[in-house]
C-alpha positions as a Markdown table, in Angstrom:
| # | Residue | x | y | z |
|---|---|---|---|---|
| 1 | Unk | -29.9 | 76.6 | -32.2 |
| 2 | Unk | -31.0 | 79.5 | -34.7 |
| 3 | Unk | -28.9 | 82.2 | -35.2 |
| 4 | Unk | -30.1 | 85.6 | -34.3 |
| 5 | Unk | -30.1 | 87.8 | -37.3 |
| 6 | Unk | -28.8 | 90.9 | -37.0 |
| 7 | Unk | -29.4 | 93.8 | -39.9 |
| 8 | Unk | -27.5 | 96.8 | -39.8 |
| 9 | Unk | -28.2 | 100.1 | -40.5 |
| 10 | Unk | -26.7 | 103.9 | -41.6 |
| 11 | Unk | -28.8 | 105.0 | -38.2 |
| 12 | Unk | -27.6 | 101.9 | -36.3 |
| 13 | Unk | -23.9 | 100.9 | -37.2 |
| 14 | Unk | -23.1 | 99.0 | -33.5 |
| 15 | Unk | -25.2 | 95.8 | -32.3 |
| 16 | Unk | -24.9 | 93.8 | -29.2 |
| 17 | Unk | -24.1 | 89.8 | -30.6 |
| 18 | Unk | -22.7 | 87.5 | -27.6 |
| 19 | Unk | -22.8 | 84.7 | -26.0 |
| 20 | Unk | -25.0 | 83.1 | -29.2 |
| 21 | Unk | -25.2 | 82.3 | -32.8 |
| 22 | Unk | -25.7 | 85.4 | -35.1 |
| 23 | Unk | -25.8 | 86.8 | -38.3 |
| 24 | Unk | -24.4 | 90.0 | -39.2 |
| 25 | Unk | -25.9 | 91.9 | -41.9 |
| 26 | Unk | -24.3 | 95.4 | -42.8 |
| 27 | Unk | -26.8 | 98.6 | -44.5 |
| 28 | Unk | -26.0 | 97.3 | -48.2 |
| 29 | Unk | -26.9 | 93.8 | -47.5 |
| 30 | Unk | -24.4 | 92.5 | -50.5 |
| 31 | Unk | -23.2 | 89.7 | -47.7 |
| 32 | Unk | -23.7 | 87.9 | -44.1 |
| 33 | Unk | -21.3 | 87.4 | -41.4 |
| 34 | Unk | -21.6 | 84.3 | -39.5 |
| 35 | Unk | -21.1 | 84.0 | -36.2 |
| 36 | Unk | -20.8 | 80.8 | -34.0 |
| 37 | Unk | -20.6 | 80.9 | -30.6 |
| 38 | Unk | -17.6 | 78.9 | -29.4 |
| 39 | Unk | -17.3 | 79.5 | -25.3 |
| 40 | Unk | -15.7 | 81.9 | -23.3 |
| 41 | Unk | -12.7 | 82.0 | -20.9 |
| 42 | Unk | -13.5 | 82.1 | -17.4 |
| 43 | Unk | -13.1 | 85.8 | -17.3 |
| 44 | Unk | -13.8 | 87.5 | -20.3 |
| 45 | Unk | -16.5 | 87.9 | -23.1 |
| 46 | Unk | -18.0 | 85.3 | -25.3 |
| 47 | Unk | -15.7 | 84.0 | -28.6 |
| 48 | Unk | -16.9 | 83.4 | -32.0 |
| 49 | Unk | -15.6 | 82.1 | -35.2 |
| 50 | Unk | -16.3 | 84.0 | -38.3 |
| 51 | Unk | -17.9 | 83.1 | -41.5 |
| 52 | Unk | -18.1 | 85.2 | -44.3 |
| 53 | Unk | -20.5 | 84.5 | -46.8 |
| 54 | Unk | -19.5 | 80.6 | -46.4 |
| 55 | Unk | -15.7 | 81.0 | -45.3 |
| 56 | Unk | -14.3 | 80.7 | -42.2 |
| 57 | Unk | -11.9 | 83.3 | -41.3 |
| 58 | Unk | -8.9 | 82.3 | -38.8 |
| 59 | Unk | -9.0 | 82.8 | -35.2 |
| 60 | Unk | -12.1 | 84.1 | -33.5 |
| 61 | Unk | -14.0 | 86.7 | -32.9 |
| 62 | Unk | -14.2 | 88.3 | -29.4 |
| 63 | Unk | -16.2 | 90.3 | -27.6 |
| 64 | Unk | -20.3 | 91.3 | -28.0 |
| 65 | Unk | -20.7 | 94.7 | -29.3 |
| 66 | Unk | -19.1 | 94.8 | -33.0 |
| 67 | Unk | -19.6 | 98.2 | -34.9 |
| 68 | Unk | -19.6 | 98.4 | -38.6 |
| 69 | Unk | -19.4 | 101.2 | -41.3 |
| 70 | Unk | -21.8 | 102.7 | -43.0 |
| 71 | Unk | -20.1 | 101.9 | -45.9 |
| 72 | Unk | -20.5 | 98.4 | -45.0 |
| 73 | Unk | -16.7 | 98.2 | -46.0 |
| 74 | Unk | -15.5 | 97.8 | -42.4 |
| 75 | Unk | -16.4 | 95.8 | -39.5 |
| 76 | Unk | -14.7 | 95.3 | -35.7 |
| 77 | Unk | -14.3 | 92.4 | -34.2 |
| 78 | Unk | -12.2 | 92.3 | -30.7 |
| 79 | Unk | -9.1 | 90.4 | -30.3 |
């Protein structure tokens, strides 16, 4: 499966990104967030690990709406 790319923007800092592969990309563009759908529990959103440019964070991502800053300093990912 492809994953969805994703680019965000100063006008559009929070994106819909569950159940799926997808690519985060924040307004500066200077790196990619990866992430790969891994399930979900029987009630609750989608989960995700998280790939950085190439490295795999610990834990998971969870959730489907993530917001970033404008900055592109900062993103959320649900816990």
């Amino acid at each position: 499966m492809e994953s969805h790319k994703i680019q965000f923007t100063e006008k559009a800092l929070s994106h819909w990104a569950g159940m799926g592969d997808h690519v985060l990309i924040p307004p500066d563009g200077n790196y990619e967030i990866a992430l790969k759908y891994e399930g979900e529990p029987p009630h609750g959103d989608s989960y995700h690990t998280v790939i950085v440019n190439g490295r795999q964070l610990p834990g998971y991502a969870r959730g489907c709406i993530f917001p970033m800053s404008a900055c592109s300093s900062f993103v959320a990912f649900g816990c």
